[in-house]
C-alpha positions in Angstrom: 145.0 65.5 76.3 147.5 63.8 78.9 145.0 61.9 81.5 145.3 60.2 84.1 142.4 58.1 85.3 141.3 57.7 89.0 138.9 54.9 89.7 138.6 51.4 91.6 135.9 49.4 91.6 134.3 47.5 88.5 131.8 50.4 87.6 134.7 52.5 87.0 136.3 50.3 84.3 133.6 51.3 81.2 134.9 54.4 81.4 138.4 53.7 81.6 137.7 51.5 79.0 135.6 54.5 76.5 139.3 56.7 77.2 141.4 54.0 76.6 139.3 53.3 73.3 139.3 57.4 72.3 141.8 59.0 69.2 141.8 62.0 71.1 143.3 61.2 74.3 146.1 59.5 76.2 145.8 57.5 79.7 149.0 57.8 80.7 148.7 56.4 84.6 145.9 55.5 86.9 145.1 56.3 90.5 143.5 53.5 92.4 143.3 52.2 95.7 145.6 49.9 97.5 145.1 46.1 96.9 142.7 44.7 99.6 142.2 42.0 101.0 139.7 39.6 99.5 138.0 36.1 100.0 138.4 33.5 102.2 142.1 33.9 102.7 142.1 37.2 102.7 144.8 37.5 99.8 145.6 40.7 98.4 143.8 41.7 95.3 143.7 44.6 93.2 141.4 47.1 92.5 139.3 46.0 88.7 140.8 49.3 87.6 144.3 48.7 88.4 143.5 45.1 86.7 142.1 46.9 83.8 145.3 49.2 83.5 147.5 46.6 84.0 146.1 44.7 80.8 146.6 48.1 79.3 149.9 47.9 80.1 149.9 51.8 81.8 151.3 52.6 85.1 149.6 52.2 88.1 149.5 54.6 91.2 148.4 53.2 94.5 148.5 55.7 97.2 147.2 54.9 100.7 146.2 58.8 101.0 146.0 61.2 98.0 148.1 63.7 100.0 151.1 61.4 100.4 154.4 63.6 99.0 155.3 60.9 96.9 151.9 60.5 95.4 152.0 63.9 94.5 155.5 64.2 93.2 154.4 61.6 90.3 151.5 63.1 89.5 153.8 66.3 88.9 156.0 64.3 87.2 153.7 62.6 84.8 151.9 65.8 84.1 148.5 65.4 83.1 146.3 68.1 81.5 142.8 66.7 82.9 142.2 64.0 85.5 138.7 62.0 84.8 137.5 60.4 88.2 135.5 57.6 88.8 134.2 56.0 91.8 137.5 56.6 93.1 137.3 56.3 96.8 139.2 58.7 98.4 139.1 62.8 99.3 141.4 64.8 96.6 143.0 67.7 98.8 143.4 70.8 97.4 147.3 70.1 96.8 146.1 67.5 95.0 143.4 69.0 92.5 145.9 72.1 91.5 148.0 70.1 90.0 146.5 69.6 86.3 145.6 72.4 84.4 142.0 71.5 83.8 141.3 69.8 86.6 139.6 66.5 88.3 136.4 65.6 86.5 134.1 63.5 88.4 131.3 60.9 86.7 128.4 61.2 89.1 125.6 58.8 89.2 123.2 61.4 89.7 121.4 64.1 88.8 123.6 67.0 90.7 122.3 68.8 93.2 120.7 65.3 93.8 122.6 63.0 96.0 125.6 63.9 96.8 128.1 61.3 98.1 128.9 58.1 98.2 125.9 56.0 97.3 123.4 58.1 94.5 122.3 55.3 93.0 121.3 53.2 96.6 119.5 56.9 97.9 117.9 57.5 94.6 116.1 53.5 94.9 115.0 54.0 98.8 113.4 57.4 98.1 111.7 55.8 95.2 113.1 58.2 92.5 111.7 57.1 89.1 114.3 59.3 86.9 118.0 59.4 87.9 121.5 59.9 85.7 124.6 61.0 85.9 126.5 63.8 85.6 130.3 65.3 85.0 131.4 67.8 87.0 134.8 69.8 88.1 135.9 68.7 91.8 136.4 71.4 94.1 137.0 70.9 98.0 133.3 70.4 98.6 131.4 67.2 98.4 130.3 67.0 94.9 129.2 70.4 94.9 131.4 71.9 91.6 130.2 72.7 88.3 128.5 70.5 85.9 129.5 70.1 82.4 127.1 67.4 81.2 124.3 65.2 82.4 122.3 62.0 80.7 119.4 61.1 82.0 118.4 57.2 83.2 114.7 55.8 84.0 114.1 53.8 87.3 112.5 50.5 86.5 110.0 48.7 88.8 112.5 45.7 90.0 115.9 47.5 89.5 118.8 46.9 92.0 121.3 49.4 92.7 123.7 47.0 90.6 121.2 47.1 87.7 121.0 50.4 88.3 124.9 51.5 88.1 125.8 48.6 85.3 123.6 50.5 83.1 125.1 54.1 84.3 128.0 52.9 84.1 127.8 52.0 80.7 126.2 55.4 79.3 128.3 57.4 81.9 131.2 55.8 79.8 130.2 58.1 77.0 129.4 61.2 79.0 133.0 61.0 80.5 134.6 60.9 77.0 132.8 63.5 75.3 133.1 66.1 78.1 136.9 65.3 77.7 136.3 66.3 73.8 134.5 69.5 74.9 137.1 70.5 77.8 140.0 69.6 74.9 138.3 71.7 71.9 137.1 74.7 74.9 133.6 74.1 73.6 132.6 73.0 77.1 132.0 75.3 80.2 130.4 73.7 83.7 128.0 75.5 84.9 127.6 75.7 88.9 125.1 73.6 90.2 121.5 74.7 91.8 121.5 76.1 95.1 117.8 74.5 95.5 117.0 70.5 95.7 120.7 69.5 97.6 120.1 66.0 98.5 123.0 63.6 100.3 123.7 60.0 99.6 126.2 58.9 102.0 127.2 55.1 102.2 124.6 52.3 103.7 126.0 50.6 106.2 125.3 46.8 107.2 123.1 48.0 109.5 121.0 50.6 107.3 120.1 47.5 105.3 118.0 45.7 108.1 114.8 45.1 106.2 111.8 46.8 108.6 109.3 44.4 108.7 106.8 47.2 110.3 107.4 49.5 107.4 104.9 49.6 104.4 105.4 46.3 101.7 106.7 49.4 98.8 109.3 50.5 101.7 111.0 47.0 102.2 110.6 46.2 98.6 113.0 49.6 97.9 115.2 48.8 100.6 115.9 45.2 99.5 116.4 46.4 95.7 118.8 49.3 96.8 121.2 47.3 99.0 121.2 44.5 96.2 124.4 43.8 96.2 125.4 45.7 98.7 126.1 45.8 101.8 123.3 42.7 101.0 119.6 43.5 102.9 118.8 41.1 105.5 116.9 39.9 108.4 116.9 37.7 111.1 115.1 34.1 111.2 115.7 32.0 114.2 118.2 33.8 115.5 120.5 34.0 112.4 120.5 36.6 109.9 119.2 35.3 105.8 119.9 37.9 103.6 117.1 38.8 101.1 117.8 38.9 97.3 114.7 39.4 96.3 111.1 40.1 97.3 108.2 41.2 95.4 105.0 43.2 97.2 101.6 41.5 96.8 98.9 43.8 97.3 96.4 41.2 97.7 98.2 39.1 100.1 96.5 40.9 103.3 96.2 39.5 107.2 99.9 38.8 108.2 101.3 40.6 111.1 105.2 42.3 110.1 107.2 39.6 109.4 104.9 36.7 109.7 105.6 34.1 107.3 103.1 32.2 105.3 104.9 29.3 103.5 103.1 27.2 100.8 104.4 24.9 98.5 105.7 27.5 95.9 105.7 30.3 97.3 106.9 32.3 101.0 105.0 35.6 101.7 105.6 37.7 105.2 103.5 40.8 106.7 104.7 43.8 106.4 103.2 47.0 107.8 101.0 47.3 104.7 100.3 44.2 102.6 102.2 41.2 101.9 105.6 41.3 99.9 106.6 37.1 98.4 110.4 36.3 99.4 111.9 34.9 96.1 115.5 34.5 96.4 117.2 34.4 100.1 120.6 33.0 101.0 121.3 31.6 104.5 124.2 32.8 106.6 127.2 30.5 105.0 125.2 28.9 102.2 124.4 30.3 98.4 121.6 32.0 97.1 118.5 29.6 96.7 114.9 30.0 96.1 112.5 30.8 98.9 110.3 27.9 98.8 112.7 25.8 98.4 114.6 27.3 101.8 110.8 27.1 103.4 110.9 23.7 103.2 114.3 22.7 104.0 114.0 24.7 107.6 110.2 23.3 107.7 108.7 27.3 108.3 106.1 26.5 111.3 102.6 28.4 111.3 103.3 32.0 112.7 106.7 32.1 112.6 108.4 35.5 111.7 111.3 37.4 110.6 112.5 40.4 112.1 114.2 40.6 115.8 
């Protein structure tokens, strides 16, 4: 089949990669979005999958809406038969997703009805999910609500972060993609519509949503800290400035500190939560790199009964 690929950030680029790779298929164009500004200077960059397609040496479409006329006008040009989506980034209007024959097919990082939107993979670590996936399904107007055409699933481990989490989806997803393309290709495949029960919605974390809780029980902050690693970054405040947590660990036998008390000894930092203990490992001060938590202990010289938090 005649694809074309929609995708941006670096999770999208295995499976640009798997099509790219396939004897079946052709990747005729991608469908990214616009370079961004990036870094210190805040240069214009482009998108890993317009990077990847650019090594490729396959065009590149960059619209700043999906429903822009001259957006559409290629896509009609180029023709596609089936248009795989990944981690794209945008709303597909209707106009958009009539145009080829087969459709839009979207890798999902999750088990559909299960968090729908923007962030699976983040909702799915702060509800403490221990199974997740992913799944390919046919884009309709509705939020990743059309029919599924395959699934794999993915086990949660203990210390995961979200980007553990999506490297290793990413990776299997890569294959999912490419054999549902097979099974659309040969008609062997047919999605079948999604569950009405156990709907579930995953939209984005914002800066603020990853404000660790210090109140909330030790399993709580450790979830929260491991979903928004790396981002948006989880975080709290400590002397007035915000130290972003990399990671923390609970201790269940670290008892008697009051939420976000901090007990600092020579190799290790705990603070209270609103259960037991959880040890600070890796923290990074506001302009500085990531560094172990001891080590940052001393340098600011923690005093008795100091806390995080507000």
């Amino acid at each position: 089949m005649r694809l074309v690929f929609a995708g941006t950030p670096e999770v999208a680029v295995p499976a640009l990669d798997a099509l790219l790779a396939s004897d079946r298929h052709e990747v005729v164009a991608v469908v990214t979005r616009p370079d961004a500004p990036a870094g210190r200077g805040r240069r214009l960059v482009p998108s890993p999958v317009a990077e990847r397609a650019r090594e490729a040496g396959i065009e590149i479409l960059r619209p700043h809406r999906p429903r822009d006329p001259a957006f559409l006008d290629r896509l009609r040009e180029i023709a596609p038969d089936c248009c795989p989506v990944v981690a794209y980034g945008a709303l597909l209007p209707k106009v958009a997703l009539d145009i080829p024959p087969r459709g839009w097919v979207n890798l999902h990082f999750s088990l559909l009805p299960a968090w729908r939107g923007a962030a699976p993979v983040q909702h799915a670590l702060l509800a403490g999910d221990e199974i997740t996936g992913a799944a390919t399904f046919l884009i309709e107007e509705g939020l990743d609500s059309g029919p599924v055409f395959g699934v794999l699933t993915e086990e949660i481990r203990r210390d995961d972060t979200s980007g553990d989490l999506l490297t290793r989806l990413a990776l299997a997803g890569s294959g999912l993609l490419a054999a549902t393309m097979d099974g659309i290709e040969d008609g062997t495949l047919a999605p079948r519509p999604q569950p009405a029960e156990g709907v579930s919605l995953a939209p984005k974390l914002s800066v603020e949503d990853a404000a660790a809780d210090w109140t909330a029980p030790a399993l709580h902050v450790h979830r929260r800290v491991r979903a928004c690693t790396p981002a948006p970054g989880a975080w709290t405040l400590f002397r007035g400035e915000r130290l972003k947590l990399r990671q923390v660990t609970p201790v269940p036998e670290r008892t008697g500190l009051a939420p976000g008390e901090l007990a600092a000894e020579k190799q290790t930092v705990h603070a209270g939560t609103g259960s037991h203990a959880v040890e600070l490992v890796w923290v990074q001060p506001q302009g500085k790199k990531p560094m172990r938590a001891a080590d940052w202990a001393r340098g600011v010289r923690v005093a008795p009964g100091e806390r995080l938090g507000s």
